[in-house]
N, C-alpha and C positions, 0 to 999 in steps of 0.2 A: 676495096675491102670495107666490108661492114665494122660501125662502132663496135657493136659486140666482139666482132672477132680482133679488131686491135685490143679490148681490155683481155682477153684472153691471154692474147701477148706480153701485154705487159705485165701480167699479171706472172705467167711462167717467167720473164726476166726480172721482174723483183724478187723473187722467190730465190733469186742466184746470187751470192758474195762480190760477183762480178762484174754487177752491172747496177745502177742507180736511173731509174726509170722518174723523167720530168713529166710532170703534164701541162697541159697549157691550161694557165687560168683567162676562164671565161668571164669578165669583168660585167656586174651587173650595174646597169645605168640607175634602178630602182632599188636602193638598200631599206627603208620602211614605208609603212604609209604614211601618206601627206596629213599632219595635223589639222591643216587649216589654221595656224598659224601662220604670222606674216615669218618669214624664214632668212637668213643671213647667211652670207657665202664666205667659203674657208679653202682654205690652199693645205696641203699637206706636199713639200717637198722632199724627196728622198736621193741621195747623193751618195754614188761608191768614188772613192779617192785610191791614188795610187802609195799611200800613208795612210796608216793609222793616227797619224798625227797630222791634226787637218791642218795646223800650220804650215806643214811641209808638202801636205799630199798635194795634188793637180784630180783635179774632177776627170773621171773614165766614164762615170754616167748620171743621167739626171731621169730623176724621173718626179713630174708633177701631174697633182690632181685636184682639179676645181672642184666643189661638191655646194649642196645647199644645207643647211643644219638649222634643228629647231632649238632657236637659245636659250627658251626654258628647260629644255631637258639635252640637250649637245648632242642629239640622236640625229647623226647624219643622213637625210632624207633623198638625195640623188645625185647622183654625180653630173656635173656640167660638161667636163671637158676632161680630158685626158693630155700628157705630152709625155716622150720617152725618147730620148737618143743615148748612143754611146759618141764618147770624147776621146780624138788619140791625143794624150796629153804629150809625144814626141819622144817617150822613152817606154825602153819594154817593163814590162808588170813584172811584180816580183812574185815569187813560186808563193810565196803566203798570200798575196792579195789574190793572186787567181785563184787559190784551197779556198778564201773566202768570200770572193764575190762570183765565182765561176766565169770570170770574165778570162778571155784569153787574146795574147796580143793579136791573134791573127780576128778576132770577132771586134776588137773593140777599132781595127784600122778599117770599119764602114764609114760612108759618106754622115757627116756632123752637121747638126743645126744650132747646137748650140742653144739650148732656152733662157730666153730674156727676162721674161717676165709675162703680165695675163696686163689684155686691154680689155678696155669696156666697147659695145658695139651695139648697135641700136638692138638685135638680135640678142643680147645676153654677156656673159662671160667668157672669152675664148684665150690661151694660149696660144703663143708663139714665141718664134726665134728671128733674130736677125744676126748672124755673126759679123757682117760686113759693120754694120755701125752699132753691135752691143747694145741693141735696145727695140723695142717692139714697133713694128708697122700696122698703124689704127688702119680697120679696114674702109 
């Protein structure tokens, strides 16, 4: 099926009370152009819990993003690395956490990597997981 004829689609199912149409976002690796300044790297980490209350919650998902940014002006210049897993924290989701994170116990019991942290590598910035010993393996 042609893209055109999927936006067709989805276009007549959003148009319906019935039906809540996602799309996948297309992550650009290039978010402005390159100053030419020398440039500093930043992490933005994002985390859904099984609580609203992070002291209680258990992490269901992580999701991290390396990028590069120009410190005179914080205008993030490209993304380095990406990382994203779901976590079975060992108990089912409550009907409010699934209304707001769309996560659902049968999606979030996928194979876990668990993210550690970002290593440094001759090659640049990279992300990873090691769940066996809680902490990253330099390449």
């Amino acid at each position: 099926m042609h893209q055109a004829d999927l936006e067709a689609l989805a276009t007549q199912l959003a148009a319906s009370p019935e039906y809540r149409v996602l799309r996948r976002i297309n992550p650009r690796a290039e978010l402005a152009p390159d100053t030419g300044r020398a440039l500093l790297k930043g992490i933005v980490v994002d985390t859904e819990t099984t609580d609203l209350d992070s002291s209680r919650g258990k992490i269901i998902e992580i999701g991290i993003v390396a990028f590069e940014y120009d410190p005179a002006t914080g205008q993030p210049i490209r993304v380095i690395d990406s990382y994203g897993e779901l976590e079975d924290p060992g108990q089912p989701l409550s009907p409010e956490i699934t209304a707001i994170t769309g996560i659902t116990d049968v999606r979030r019991k996928a194979p876990s990597k668990c993210a550690s942290g970002i290593a440094a590598s001759p090659q640049g910035t990279h992300l990873c997981g090691d769940k066996r010993r809680g902490r990253c393996k330099r390449p």
